[in-house]
C-alpha positions, 0 to 999 in steps of 0.5 A: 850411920846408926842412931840410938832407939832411946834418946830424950825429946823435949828440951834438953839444954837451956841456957838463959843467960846467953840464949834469946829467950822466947815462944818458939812455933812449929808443926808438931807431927800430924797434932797441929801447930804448937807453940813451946817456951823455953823449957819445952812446955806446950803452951798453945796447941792449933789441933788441925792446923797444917804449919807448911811452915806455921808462922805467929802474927803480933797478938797470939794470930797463926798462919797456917792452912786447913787442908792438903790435896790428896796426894794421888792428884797433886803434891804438897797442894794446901787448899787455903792459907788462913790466919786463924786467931787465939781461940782457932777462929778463922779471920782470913782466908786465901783460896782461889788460886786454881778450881780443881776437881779430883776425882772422888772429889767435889770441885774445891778452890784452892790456894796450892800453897807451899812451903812458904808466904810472907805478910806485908810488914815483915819480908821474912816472916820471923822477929825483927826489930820495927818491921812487924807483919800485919795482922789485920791487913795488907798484901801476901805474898805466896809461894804456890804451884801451877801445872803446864807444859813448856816444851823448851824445858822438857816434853812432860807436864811440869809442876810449876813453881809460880809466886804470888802477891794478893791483897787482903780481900784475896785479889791476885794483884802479882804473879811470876812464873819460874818457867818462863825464866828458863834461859835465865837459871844458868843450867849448863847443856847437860843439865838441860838435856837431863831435865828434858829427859826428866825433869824430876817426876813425881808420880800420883799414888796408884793412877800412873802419870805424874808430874815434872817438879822441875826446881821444887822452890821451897822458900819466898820472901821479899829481899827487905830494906838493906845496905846494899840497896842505899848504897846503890844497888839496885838488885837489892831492892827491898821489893824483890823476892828472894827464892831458892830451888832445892832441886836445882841448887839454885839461889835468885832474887827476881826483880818484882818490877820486871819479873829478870832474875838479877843476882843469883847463886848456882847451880854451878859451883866450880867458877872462881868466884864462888868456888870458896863457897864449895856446892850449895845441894839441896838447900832451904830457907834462902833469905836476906837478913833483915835489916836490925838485926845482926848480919843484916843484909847477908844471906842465910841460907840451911845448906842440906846437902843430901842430893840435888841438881842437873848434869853430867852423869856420875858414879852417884848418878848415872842419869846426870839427875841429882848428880850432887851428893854430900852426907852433912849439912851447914848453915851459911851466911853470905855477903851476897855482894863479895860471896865471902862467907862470913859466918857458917855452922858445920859440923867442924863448929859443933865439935864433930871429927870432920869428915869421918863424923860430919854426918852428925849435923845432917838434914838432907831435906827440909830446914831452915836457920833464923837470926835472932836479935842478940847475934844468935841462931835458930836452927831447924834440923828438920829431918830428926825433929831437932831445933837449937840455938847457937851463939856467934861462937858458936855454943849450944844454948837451947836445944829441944827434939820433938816428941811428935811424930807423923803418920811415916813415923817420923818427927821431921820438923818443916821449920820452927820461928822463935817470936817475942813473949809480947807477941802472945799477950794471951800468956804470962811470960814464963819463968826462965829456968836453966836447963843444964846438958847432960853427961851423957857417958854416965846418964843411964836409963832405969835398970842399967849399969852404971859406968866403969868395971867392978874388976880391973887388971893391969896390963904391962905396956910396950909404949903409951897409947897414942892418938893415930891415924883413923881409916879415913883422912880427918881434915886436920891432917894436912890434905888441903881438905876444908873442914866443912 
């Protein structure tokens, strides 16, 4: 898979007539949170703050968090979630999850935030008709670490997912653990014989030891009012919290009432009833749509493919640990009642040879996919920085890659939310200008050749040129093969 070392950055398509035009936020690099328009111009930028992911509130306020755990101690550890306002003053703080002290250190509270939280008002965190955040009050809800043992899992320490419900004034006043649901995930034997052995352990810089992240819970968010609930089922209701580990290949709501997890997908994938859906590896961004919008009620989930789960050993994994391997990437939506896809993005929709070309739309980690209220989608293509909107048909209409880069040299992208011009009052909606694609067989850089021959001989042909068979099977050739 090679990649070129020249390519443009920023915006590169824009269509607006057909896109769902707003101010799209992300973490850009190690700069800070940036908000963009539609063409790609910085219009804000929250020099500091750490977007893990970033998220805009009605009125121009951002979420976010100030500082991470030294990463010889802990991963992925955000000391706080604040909200900080237009001007980067600090208006809320949570950070009293857990008092730790590392060595070097001065004792520190700390939020052990990751990869997620919602704010009451809204269950996803993104735009959607009459359900916006709150941003001077209410509950949030957070996605946080825990460390323990639990010898029923494995004989190793283990860093637990834990999610989190608190007040405005920081008041834990809900909490689940995913440890203590352990008989309820559905692994199989094998797989709790491999994660007994390891349970994925990350280990801490140079001071040995480590830690089992065990399921790596990368999205929280509450279910939300939905069809499936007023038509009776109770699994869905709007109080429940949807999650999804990218370890395990494991998609569940957990009953916010009784703490049972009560639906969920994976991580076995061969049953009859799901085997349609093919394995769900290492996903991200598992939500319910929510209601207003169109697909409400479906899960839409960035299925990264990539690596992940327990089990029996493999060619691709001798030890049974990550033992699922797919090189592309989809983006899924999901009757979560009858499990039929109803509508997805792959490669085969992006117009690539599948499979020999499927690795095109490819992020084996991070990611995500927003619905927007036009029937669009806002997709993250976290790993290569590349964020862009499809229509139902599937059309490229925006499209935009990072400039910014991270201290690893890379312009990894966690997640990106494009909200409403009227919820930064702080700017003057932007003039939307269209930004048309580029023919990329002729577009050079300056001093290249332009395309085509300055001398043409002909050659006398046996037959004409006929498309034939690659060196490996293309889905359309009759195997049987899905396209996706």
């Amino acid at each position: 898979m090679g990649h070129s070392t020249v390519y443009p950055t920023g915006a590169t398509v824009y269509n607006p007539a057909k896109a769902w035009s707003g101010y799209t936020v992300f973490q850009a690099g190690d700069e800070g949170v940036v908000l963009i328009d539609m063409s790609g111009k910085e219009v804000h930028l929250w020099q500091g703050l750490i977007g893990f992911p970033a998220k805009i509130l009605p009125g121009g306020y951002v979420l976010g968090s100030t500082g991470r755990r030294d990463p010889k101690f802990g991963i992925q550890d955000n000391v706080d979630l604040v909200q900080v306002d237009w001007d980067g003053n600090v208006v809320w703080k949570y950070n009293s999850y857990e008092q730790i002290e590392d060595p070097g250190y001065e004792p520190l509270w700390y939020a052990r935030q990751h990869h997620d939280y919602q704010r009451e008002g809204n269950p996803v965190g993104y735009y959607a008709p009459g359900l916006e955040p709150s941003a001077n009050s209410g509950k949030t809800l957070i996605l946080a670490h825990k460390n323990l043992h639990n010898h029923q899992i494995s004989d190793k320490q283990l860093l637990d997912d834990t999610i989190i419900e608190v007040d405005w004034e920081g008041k834990i006043i809900w909490e689940w653990a995913a440890s203590d649901h352990f008989d309820e995930l559905g692994f199989d034997e094998a797989a709790r014989n491999v994660l007994f052995r390891d349970p994925n352990t990350r280990s801490f810089g140079d001071l040995g030891g480590g830690v089992g992240d065990w399921l790596h819970i990368n999205s929280a968010s509450y279910v939300g009012p939905n069809k499936f609930y007023d038509l009776g089922d109770e699994r869905f209701h709007p109080d429940n919290i949807i999650w999804d580990a990218r370890e395990a290949n494991i998609i569940a709501i957990t009953d916010k009432r009784t703490g049972a997890i009560v639906w969920r997908l994976g991580p076995d994938y061969s049953s009859p009833e799901v085997k349609h859906i093919d394995w769900i590896i290492g996903q991200h961004h598992a939500h319910i749509i929510p209601k207003g919008l169109p697909g409400e009620g479906n899960l839409l989930v960035f299925d990264n493919g990539g690596w992940g789960g327990y089990g029996l050993p493999n060619p691709s994994s001798p030890f049974g640990q990550k033992n699922a391997l797919r090189d592309h990437s989809r983006v899924l939506e999901i009757n979560p009642v009858t499990l039929e896809i109803e509508w997805q993005y792959t490669s085969a929709e992006a117009g690539f040879s599948v499979p020999t070309d499927s690795y095109k739309f490819y992020s084996p980690y991070i990611s995500s996919a927003q619905r927007l209220p036009n029937g669009n989608t806002l997709i993250t293509e976290g790993s290569n920085g590349r964020l862009f909107e499809v229509t139902a048909e599937h059309e490229l209409v925006w499209e935009y890659i990072s400039p910014y880069t991270d201290r690893r040299n890379t312009n990894m992208v966690y997640r990106s939310y494009r909200v409403p011009y009227v919820w930064v009052p702080q700017l003057v909606k932007p003039e939307e200008a269209a930004i048309e694609p580029i023919d990329v067989s002729t577009f050079r850089v300056p001093g290249a050749a332009p395309k085509g021959s300055d001398s043409v001989v002909v050659v006398a042909t046996s037959l004409p040129f006929m498309e034939g068979a690659a060196c490996v099977a293309t889905a359309n050739e009759g195997s049987g093969r899905r396209t996706s």
